[in-house]
VEXKE-716839 format. One record per atom (N, C-alpha, C, O): x, y, z; residue in one letter. Coordinates in steps of 0.05 Angstrom, whole numbers, plus 5000, padded with zeros to 4 digits. Layout:
<logus>
XYZa ...
</logus>
This chain:
<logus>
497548436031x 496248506006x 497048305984x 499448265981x 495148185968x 495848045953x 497848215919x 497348405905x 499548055918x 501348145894x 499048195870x 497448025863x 499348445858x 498048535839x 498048305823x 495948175822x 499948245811x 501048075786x 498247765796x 496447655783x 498947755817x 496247525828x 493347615807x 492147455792x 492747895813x 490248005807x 489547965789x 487447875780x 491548035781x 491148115747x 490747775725x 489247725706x 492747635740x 492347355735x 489947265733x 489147205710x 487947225763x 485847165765x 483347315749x 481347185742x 483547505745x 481547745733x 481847585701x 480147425693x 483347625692x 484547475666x 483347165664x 482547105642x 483246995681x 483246765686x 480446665694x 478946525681x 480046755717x 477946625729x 474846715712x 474946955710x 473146645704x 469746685699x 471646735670x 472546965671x 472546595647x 474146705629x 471246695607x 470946845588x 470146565611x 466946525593x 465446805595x 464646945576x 465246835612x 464147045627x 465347395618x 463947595614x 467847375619x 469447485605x 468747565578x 468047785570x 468947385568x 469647325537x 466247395521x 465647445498x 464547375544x 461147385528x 461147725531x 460547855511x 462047875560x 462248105567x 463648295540x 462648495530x 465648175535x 467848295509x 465948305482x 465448495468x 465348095480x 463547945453x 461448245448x 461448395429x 460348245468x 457748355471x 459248755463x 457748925453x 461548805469x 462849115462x 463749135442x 463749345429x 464848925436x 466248945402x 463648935394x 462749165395x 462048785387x 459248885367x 458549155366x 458149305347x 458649205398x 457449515406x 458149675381x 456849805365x 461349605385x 463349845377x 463549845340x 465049985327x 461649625329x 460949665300x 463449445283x 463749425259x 464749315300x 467149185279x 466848935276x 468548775268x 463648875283x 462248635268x 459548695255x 458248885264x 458748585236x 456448685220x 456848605197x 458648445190x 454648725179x 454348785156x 457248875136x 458249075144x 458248785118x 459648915106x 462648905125x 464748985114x 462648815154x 464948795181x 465748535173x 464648385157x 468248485190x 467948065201x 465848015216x 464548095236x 465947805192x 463247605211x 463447625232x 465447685243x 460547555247x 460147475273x 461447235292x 462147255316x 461546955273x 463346755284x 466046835277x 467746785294x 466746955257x 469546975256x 471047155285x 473147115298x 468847365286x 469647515307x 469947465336x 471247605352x 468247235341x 468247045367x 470346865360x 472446905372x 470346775353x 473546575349x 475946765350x 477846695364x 475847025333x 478647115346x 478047255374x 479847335389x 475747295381x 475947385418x 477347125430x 479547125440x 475846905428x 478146725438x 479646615438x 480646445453x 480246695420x 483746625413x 485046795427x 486346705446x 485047045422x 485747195442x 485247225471x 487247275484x 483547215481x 484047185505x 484846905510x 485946985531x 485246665510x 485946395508x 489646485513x 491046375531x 490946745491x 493346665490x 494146965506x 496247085505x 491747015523x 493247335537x 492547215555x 493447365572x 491246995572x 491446765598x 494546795601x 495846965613x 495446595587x 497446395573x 499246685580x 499946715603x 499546815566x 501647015578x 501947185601x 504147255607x 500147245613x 500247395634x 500547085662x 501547125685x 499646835652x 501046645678x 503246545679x 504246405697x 505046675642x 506946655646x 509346815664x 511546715668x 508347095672x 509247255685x 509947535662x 510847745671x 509447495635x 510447715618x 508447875626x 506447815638x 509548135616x 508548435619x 509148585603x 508348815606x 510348545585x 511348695555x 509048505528x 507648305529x 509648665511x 507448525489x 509548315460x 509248165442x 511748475474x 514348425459x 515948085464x 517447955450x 514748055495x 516247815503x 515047595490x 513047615476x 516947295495x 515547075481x 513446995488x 511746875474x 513147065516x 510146855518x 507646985507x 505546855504x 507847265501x 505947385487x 505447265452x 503447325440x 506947145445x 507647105411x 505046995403x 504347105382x 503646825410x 500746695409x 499546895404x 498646915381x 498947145426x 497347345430x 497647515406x 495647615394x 500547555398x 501047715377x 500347585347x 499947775331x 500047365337x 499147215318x 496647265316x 495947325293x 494647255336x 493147335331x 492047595324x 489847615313x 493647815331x 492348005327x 494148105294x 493448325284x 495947985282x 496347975259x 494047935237x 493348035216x 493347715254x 491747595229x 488047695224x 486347665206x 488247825251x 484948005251x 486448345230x 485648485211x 488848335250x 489248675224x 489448635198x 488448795182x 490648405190x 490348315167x 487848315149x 487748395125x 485848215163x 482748225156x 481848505160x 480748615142x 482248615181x 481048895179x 481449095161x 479949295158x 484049025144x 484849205129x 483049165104x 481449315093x 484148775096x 481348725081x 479748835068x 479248915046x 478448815104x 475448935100x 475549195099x 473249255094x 477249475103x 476349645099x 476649815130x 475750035135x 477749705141x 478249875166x 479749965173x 482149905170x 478750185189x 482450445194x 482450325223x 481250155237x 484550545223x 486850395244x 485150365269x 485150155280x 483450595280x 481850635300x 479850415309x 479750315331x 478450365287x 476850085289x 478849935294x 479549955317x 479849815283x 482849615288x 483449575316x 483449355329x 483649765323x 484749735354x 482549765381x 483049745405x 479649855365x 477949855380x 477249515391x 476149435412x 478149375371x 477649025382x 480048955412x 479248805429x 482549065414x 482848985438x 482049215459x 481449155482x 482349495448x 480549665469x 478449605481x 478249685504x 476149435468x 474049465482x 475149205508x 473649205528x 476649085509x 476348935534x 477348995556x 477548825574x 478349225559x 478749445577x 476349455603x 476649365626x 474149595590x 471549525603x 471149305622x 471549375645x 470248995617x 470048775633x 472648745648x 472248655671x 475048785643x 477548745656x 476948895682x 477148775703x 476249185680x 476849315702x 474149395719x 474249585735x 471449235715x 468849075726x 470948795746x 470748775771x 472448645734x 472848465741x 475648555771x 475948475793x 476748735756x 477948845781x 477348935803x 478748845821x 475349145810x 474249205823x 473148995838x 473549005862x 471648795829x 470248515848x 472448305867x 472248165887x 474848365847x 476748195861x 478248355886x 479048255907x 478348595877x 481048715897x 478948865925x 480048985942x 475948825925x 475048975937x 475449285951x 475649495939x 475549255973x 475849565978x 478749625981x 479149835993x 481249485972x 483149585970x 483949765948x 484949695926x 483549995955x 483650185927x 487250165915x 488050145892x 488350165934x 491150195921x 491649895903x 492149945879x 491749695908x 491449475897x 489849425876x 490649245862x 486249625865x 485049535854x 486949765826x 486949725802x 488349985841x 489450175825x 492050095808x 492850085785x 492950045831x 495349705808x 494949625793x 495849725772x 493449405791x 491949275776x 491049395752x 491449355728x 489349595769x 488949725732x 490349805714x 489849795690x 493349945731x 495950065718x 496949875698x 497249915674x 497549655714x 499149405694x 497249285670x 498049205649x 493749305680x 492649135662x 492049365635x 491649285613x 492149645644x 492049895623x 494649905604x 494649925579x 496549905621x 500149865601x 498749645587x 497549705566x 498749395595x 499149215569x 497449195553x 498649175532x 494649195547x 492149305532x 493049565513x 492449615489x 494249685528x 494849955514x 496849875483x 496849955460x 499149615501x 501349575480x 499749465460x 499649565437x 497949175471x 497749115438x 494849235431x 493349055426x 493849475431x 493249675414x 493949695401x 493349645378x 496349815413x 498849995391x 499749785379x 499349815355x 500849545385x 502149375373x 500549325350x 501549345328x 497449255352x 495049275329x 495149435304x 494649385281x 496049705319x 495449925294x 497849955276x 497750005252x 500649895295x 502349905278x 502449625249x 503249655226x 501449395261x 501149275239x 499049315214x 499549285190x 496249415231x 494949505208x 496449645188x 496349575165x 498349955200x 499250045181x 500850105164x 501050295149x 502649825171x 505349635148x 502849545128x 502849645106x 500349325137x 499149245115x 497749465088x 497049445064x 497749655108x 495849905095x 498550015074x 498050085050x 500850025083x 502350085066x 503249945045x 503950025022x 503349695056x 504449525026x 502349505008x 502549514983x 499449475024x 497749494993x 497549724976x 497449704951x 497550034993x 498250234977x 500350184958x 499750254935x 503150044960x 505250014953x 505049884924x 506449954905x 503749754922x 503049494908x 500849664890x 501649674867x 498449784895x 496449884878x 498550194864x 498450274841x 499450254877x 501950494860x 503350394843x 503750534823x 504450184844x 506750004818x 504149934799x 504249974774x 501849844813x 499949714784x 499349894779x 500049874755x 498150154780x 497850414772x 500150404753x 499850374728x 502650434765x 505150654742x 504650444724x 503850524702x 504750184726x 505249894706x 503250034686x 504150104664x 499850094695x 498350104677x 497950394666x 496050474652x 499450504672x 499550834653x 502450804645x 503951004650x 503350624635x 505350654626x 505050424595x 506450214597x 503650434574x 503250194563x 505550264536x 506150494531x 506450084523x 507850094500x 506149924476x 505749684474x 505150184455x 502950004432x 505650054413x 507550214412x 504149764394x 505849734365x 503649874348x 501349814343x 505250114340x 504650284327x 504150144287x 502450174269x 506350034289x 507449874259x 509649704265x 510949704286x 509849544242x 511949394247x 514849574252x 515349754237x 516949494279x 518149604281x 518349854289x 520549974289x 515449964300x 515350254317x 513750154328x 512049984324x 514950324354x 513850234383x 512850584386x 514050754372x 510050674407x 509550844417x 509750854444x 508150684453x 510850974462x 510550964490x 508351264501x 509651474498x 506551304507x 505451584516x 505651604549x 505151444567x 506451834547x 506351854585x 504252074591x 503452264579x 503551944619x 503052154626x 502352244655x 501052074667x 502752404665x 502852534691x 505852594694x 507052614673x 507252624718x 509852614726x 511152484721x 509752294713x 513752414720x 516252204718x 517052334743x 517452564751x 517052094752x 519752104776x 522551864783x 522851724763x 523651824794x 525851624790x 523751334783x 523651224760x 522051244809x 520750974804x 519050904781x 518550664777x 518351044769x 516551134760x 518451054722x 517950884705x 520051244724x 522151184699x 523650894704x 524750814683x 524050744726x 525050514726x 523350334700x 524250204681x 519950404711x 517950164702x 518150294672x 518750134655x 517850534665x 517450664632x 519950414612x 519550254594x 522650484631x 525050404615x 524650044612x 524849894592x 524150004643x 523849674643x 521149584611x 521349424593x 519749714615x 516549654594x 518049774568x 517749634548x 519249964566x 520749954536x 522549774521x 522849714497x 523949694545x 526849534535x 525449294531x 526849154516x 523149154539x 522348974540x 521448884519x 522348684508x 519049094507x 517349144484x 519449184455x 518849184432x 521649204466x 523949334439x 525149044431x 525948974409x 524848884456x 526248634442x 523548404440x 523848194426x 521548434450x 520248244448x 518148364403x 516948234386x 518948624406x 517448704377x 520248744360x 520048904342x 522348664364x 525148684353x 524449024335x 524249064311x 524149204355x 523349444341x 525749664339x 527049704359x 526449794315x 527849914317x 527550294313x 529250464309x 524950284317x 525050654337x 521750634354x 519650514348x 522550794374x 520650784394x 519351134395x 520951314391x 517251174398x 516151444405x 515451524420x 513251444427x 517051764440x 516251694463x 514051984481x 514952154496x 511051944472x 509452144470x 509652294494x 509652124511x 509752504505x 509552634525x 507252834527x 507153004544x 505452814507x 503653084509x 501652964538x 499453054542x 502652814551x 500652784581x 502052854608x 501452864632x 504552914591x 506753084612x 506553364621x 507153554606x 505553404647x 504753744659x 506653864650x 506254044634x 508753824656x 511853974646x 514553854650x 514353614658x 516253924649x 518753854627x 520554114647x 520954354647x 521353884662x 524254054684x 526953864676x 527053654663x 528353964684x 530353914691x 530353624695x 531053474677x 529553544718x 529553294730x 528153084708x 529152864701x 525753194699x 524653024678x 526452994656x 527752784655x 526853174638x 529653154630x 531152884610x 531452784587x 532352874653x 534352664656x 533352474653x 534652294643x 529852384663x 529852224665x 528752024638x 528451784637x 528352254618x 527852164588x 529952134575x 529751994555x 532752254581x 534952214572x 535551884579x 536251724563x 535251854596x 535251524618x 534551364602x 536051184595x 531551404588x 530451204576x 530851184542x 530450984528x 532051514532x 533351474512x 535951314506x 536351104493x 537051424515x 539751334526x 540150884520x 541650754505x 538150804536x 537750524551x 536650334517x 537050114507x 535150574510x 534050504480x 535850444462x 536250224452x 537150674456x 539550624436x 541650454451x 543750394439x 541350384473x 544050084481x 542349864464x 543549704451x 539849864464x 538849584458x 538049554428x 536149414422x 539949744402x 538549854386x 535950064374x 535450184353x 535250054388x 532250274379x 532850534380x 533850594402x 532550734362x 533450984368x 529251084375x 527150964371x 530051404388x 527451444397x 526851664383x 528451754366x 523751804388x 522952064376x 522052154405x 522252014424x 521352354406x 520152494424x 517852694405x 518152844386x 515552614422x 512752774406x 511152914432x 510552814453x 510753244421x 508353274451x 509253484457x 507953614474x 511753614446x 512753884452x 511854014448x 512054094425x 509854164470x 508554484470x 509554674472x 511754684482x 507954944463x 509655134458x 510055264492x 510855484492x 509655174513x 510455244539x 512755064545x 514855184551x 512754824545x 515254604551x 517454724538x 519454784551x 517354774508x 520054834489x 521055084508x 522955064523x 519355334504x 519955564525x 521755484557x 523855584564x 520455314569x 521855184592x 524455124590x 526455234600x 524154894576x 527054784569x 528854924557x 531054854564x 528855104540x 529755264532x 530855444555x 533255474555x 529355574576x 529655794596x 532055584601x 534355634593x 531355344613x 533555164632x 535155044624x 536154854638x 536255114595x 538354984579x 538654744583x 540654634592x 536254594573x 536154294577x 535254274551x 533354404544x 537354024529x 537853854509x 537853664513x 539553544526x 535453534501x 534953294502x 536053064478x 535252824479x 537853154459x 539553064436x 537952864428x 538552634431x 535252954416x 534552734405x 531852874387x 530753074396x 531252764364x 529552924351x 526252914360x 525152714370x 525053134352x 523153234372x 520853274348x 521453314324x 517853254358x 515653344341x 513953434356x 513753344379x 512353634346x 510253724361x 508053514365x 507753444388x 506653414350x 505453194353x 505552894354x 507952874350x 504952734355x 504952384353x 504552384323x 506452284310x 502352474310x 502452424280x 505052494264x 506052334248x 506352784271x 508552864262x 510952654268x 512652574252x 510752584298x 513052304297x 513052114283x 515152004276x 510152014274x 510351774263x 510851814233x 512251654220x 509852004225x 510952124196x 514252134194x 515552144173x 515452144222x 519252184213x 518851874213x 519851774193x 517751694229x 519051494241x 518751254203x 520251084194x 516051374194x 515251234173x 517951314151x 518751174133x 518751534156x 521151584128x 523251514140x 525351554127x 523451384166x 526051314172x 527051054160x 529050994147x 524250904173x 523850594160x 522850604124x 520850474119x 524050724105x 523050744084x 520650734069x 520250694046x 518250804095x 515450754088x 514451094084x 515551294092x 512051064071x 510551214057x 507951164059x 506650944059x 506951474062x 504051464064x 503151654053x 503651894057x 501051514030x 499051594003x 496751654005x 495351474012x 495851834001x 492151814000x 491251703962x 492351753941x 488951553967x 488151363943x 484951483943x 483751543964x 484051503919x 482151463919x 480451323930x 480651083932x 477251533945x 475351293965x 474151163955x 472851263936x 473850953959x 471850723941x 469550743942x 468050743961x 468950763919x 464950883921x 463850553924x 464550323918x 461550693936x 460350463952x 457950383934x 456550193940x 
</logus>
């Protein structure tokens, strides 16, 4: 009986055109070329690339997806998950591009091993494990990429709900809103301390009326950015205290040592008598 590993070689190898038009023709099937997909040439160039560098490994004798002679094989399928994500594709599609060549592989087995069932059953075993790996090997990269862009669109999110306006010379406003959490207060403090020396400002307001509520944990983590303020000169206000938050904090004996207003207007009215300014109403100018 010829050594499986033979089989599988040849099946892989031999009619590889033949192969490769068979494959061509299932990935379309399977929708992960089209409209709005990777291109059509793009998607024939990475079929053969890939099969070109899963030859190349399986005559090297590997059988893992992990070994070196696979590394070709694996480049490539980097750089299609890379695009699939791109474009918009979950993990399923993703891995439907080396699934589908499952199909012609084991057409191709059957013709070679003829009526040796146990041999044609080999064959399929070893050529199913490794198809199977870089699947998986596929999806798991899709979904490192899927994560770092989530990763990345969450920081530009916090970056952009976190803005610091110059209120006046020398007052800074910060308004929050949603949750604070540790990362989250890193970027508030980093965008304050920044804004404090780049507007050489010396008090900041730091609005919370977009804050659900006011625990404990939040707290600390306004104490954090108070705290970080007055190292760099600027002392702060706090504006936004509702009559449910005060109740809270109060229940949870949390002091925030720092002076407090119900509204943003009310802050800016301390912050204006802090800085010795004043605000007049004048007569409207008739038109």
């Amino acid at each position: 009986m010829e050594p499986r590993s033979n089989i599988v070689e040849r099946v892989v190898a031999d009619d590889a055109d033949g192969l490769l038009a068979r494959w061509q023709e299932l990935v379309a099937a399977s929708g992960a070329a089209g409209p709005g997909r990777i291109r059509d040439g793009e998607m024939q160039k990475q079929c053969q690339a890939f099969l070109t560098a899963l030859i190349e490994g399986v005559r090297s004798g590997a059988s893992t997806v992990s070994e070196p002679a696979f590394a070709p094989a694996r480049a490539v399928l980097d750089d299609l998950s890379k695009a699939s994500a791109a474009s918009g594709f979950g993990p399923r599609e993703t891995a439907t591009f080396v699934f589908s060549i499952k199909q012609p592989l084991f057409e191709r087995i059957r013709s070679k091993a003829g009526d040796d069932a146990a041999q044609t059953a080999a064959a399929c075993w070893q050529l199913t494990e490794l198809i199977d790996q870089f699947g998986l090997y596929m999806v798991d990269v899709h979904q490192r990429i899927r994560e770092e862009v989530v990763r990345r669109q969450r920081e530009e999110i916090a970056e952009l709900s976190t803005p610091v306006v110059k209120l006046w010379d020398g007052i800074l406003a910060l308004p929050l809103i949603g949750t604070l959490d540790s990362s989250r207060t890193q970027v508030v403090m980093e965008n304050l301390l920044q804004a404090i020396v780049d507007q050489n400002a010396e008090l900041a307001i730091i609005d919370i009326t977009g804050v659900p509520t006011v625990d404990t944990l939040v707290a600390q983590h306004l104490l954090k950015t108070i705290a970080a303020a007055r190292l760099m000169g600027a002392d702060c206000i706090i504006s936004g205290i509702r009559p449910q938050i005060a109740q809270t904090m109060v229940h949870l004996g949390v002091e925030l040592d720092v002076v407090s207003k119900a509204t943003l207007a009310d802050a800016l009215a301390q912050a204006f008598a802090r800085t010795g300014r004043t605000v007049t109403r004048r007569p409207a100018l008739s038109r």
